[in-house]
C-alpha positions as CSV (number, residue, x, y, z in Angstrom):
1,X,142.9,64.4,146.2
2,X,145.3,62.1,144.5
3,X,142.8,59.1,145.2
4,X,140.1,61.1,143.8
5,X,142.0,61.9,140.2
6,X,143.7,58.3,140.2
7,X,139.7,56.9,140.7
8,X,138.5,59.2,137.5
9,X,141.8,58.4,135.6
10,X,140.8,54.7,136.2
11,X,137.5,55.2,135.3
12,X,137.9,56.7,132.0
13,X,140.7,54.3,131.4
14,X,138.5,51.1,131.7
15,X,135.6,53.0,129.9
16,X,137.9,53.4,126.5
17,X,140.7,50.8,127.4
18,X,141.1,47.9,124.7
19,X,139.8,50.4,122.0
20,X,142.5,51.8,120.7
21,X,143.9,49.9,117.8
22,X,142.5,46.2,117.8
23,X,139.5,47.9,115.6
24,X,138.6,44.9,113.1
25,X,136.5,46.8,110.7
26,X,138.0,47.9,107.9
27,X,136.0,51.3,107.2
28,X,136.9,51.9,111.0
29,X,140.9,51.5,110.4
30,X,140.5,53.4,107.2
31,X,138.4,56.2,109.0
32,X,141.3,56.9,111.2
33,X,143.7,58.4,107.8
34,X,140.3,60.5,106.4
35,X,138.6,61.5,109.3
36,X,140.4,65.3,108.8
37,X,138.5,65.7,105.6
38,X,135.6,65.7,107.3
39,X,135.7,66.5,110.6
40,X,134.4,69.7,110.3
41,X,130.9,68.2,109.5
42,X,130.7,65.8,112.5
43,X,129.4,66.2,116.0
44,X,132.0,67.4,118.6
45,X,131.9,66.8,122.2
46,X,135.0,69.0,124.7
47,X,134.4,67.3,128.0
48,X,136.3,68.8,131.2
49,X,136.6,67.3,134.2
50,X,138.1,69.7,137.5
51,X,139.5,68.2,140.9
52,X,136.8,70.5,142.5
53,X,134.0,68.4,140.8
54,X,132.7,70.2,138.1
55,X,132.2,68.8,135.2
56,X,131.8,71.5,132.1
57,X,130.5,69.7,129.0
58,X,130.7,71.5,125.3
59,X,128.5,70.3,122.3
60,X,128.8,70.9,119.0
61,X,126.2,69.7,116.5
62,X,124.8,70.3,113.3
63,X,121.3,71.4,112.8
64,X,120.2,69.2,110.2
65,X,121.0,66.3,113.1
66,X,119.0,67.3,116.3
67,X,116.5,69.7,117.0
68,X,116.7,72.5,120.0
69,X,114.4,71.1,122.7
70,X,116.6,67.4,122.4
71,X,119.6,69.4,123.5
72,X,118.1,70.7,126.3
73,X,118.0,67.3,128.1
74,X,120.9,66.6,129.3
75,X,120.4,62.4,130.1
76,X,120.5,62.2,125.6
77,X,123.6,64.1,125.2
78,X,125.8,63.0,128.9
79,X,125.0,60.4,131.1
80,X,127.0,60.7,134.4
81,X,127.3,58.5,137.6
82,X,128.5,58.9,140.8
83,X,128.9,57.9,144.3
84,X,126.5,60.2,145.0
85,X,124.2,62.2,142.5
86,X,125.7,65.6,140.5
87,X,123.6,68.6,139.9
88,X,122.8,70.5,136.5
89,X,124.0,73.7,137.4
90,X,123.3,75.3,133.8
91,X,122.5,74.4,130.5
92,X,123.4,77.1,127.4
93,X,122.2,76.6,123.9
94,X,122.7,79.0,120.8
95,X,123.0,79.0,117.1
96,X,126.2,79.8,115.8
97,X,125.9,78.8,111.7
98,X,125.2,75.8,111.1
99,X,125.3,74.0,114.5
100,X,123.8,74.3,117.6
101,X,126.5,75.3,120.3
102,X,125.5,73.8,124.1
103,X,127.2,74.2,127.2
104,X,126.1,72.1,130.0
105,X,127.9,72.3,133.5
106,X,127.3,69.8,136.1
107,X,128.7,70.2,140.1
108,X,129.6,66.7,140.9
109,X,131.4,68.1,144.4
110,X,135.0,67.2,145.5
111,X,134.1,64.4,147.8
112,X,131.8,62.7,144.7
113,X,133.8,60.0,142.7
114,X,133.0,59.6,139.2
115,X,132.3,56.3,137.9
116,X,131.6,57.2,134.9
117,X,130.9,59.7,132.0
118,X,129.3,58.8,128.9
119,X,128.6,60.3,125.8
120,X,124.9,59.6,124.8
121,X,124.4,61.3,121.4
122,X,125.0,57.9,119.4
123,X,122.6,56.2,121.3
124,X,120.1,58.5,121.7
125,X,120.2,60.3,117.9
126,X,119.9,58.0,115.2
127,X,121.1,61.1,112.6
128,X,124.1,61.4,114.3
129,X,126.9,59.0,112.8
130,X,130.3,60.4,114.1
131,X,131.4,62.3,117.5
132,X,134.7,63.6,117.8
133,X,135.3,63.5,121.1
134,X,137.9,65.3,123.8
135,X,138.1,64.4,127.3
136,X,139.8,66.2,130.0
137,X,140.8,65.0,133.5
138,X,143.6,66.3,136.3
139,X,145.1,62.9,135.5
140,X,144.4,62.2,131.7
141,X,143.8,63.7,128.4
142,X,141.9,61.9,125.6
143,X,141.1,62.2,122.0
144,X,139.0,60.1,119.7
145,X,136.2,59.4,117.6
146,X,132.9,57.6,118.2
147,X,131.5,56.4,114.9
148,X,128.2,54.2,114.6
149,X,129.8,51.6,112.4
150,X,132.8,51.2,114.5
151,X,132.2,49.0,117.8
152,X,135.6,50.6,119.5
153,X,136.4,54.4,119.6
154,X,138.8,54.9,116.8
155,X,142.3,56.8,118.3
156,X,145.7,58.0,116.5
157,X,143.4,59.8,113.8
């Protein structure tokens, strides 16, 4: 069990280390002391990874940026790999306001090491700029913000 959280520490480590502060733009150092002001209006992503292999995944966009059908597939919003493949248990999508709220949980199982978990909705939706993102492990916790203009996520915001 230890291996296994160690593995997905390690994992997420390599996948955001070296991005933390050695961010050369200047709008992306900037970004880090107004990103409150508007974080409200931005994407959101709460992803949370359990020893037992499931991964829950909650979405937060508005609906000016993406329309209802796009969130329904899962490979533009998370890409996950494994040793060995996960299942989509469930996808849930409602309005609430102005953004579209989606759940998606995804049974990796406890034997199944992650290699990876990454958030697509840059890459996949041009009218998305900025993600605030939150990621959960049994090993690590971390916070920080995708934005397109910025080649590293931006931390310490």
């Amino acid at each position: 069990m230890a291996y296994k959280q160690a593995g997905i520490f390690l994992v997420l480590t390599s996948f955001l280390y070296g991005c933390g502060d050695n961010i050369e733009n200047s709008f992306c150092n900037a970004h880090k002391d107004v990103h409150q002001t508007h974080a409200l209006d931005v994407s959101h992503v709460d992803i949370e990874y359990q020893a037992s292999g499931s991964l829950t995944t909650t979405v937060q966009v508005p609906l000016t940026a993406i329309d209802l059908v796009s969130l329904e597939d899962t490979s533009r919003v998370l890409v996950v790999e494994a040793e060995k493949t996960c299942q989509l248990v469930s996808v849930n999508i409602d309005k609430q306001g102005q953004y579209w709220q989606a759940a998606y949980h995804i049974d990796c199982g406890q034997d199944n090491r992650l290699r990876k978990v990454s958030i697509a909705l840059l890459d996949k939706f041009p009218t998305i700029n900025e993600v605030e993102a939150n990621i959960q492990t049994p090993a690590a916790h971390k916070h920080f913000v995708l934005n397109r203009q910025c080649d590293s996520p931006i931390f310490n915001f």
